[in-house]
N, C-alpha and C positions, 0 to 999 in steps of 0.2 A: 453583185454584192457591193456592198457600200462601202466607205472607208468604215477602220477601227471607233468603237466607242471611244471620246474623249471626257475625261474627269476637268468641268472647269471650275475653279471655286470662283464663288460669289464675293465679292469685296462691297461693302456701304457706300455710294458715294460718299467724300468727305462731308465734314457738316457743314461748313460755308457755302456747299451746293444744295442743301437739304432744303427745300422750300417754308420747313419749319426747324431752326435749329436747336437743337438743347440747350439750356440757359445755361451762361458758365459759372463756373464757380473757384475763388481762387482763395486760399490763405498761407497764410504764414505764422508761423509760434516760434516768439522767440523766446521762449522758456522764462528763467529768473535774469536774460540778460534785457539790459537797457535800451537797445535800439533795433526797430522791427522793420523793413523792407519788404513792400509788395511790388513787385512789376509786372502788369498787366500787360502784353504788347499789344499791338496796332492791331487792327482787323482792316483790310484791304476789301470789305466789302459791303459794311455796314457800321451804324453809329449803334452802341450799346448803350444802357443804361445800368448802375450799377448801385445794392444798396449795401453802404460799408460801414463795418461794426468794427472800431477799436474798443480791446477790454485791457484794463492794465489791475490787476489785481497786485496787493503789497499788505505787508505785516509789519507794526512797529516793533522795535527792539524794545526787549523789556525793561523797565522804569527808565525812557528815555523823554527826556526833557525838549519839547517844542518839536513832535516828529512833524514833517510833512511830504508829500508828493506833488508831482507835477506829469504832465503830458500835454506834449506838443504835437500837432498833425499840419504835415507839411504834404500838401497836393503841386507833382509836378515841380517842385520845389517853392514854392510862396506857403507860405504859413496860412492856414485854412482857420486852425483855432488852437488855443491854449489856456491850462486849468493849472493851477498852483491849489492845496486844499491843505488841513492840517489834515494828521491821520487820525483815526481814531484811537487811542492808547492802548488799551483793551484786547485789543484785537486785528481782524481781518477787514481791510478797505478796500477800495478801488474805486477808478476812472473811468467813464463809459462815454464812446462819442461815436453818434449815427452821422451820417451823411449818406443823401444820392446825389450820385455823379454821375451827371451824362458824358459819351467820349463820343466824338465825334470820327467818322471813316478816316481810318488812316491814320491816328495819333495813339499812342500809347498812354498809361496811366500808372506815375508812380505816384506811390503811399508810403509816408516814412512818418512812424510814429519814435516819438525821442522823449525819454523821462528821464528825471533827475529826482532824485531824495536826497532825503535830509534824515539821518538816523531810523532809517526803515529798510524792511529787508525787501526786494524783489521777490514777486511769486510767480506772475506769469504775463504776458505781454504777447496778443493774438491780435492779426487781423487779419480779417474775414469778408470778402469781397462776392456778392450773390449779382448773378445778371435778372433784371426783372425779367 
């Protein structure tokens, strides 16, 4: 006779050992507040490439006189790019800013999107980080 049956479970190799990994995907919503943070850590075994969507969507207050918005996207901390616009009075506005980012083995990736208005109300303020 043999030894008893044994029950083993199957566990996935992790994915950084996967010879094909699943692309990552990372966001953050910082709802109607002003400042959004992404931190993407390091990868210890590969350089990633990444296509990132800030949306700042804003409403001006009603019969306000000279609304405007602004957003600023700061990579790693240097200022990558920045939009100051009026808003539209009327209605519903927003700021839209693509970027691909390559990262290099080993380095991490922050994303810090920062707005400021002028007589407008906040609506919503996402970003959205896809690996190709």
């Amino acid at each position: 006779m043999g030894a008893p049956a044994r029950r083993v479970a199957y566990h996935p190799a992790p994915r950084r050992f996967s010879p094909l990994p699943m692309p990552e995907h990372w966001e953050t919503d910082a709802g109607d507040h002003g400042v959004a943070l992404l931190d993407i850590p390091a990868d210890a075994f590969r350089d990633r490439t990444f296509e990132v969507a800030i949306d700042f969507a804003v409403k001006a207050v009603p019969d306000a006189d000279g609304p405007w918005h602004e957003l600023r996207v700061l990579v790693n901390g240097a200022q990558q790019w920045a939009r100051r616009v009026p808003t539209h009075p009327d209605g519903g506005d927003s700021l839209d800013y693509r970027m691909r980012r390559t990262v290099p083995l080993g380095e991490p990736l922050r994303i810090n999107a920062v707005t400021e208005v002028h007589r407008v109300r906040r609506l919503r303020l996402r970003v959205v980080a896809d690996e190709e």
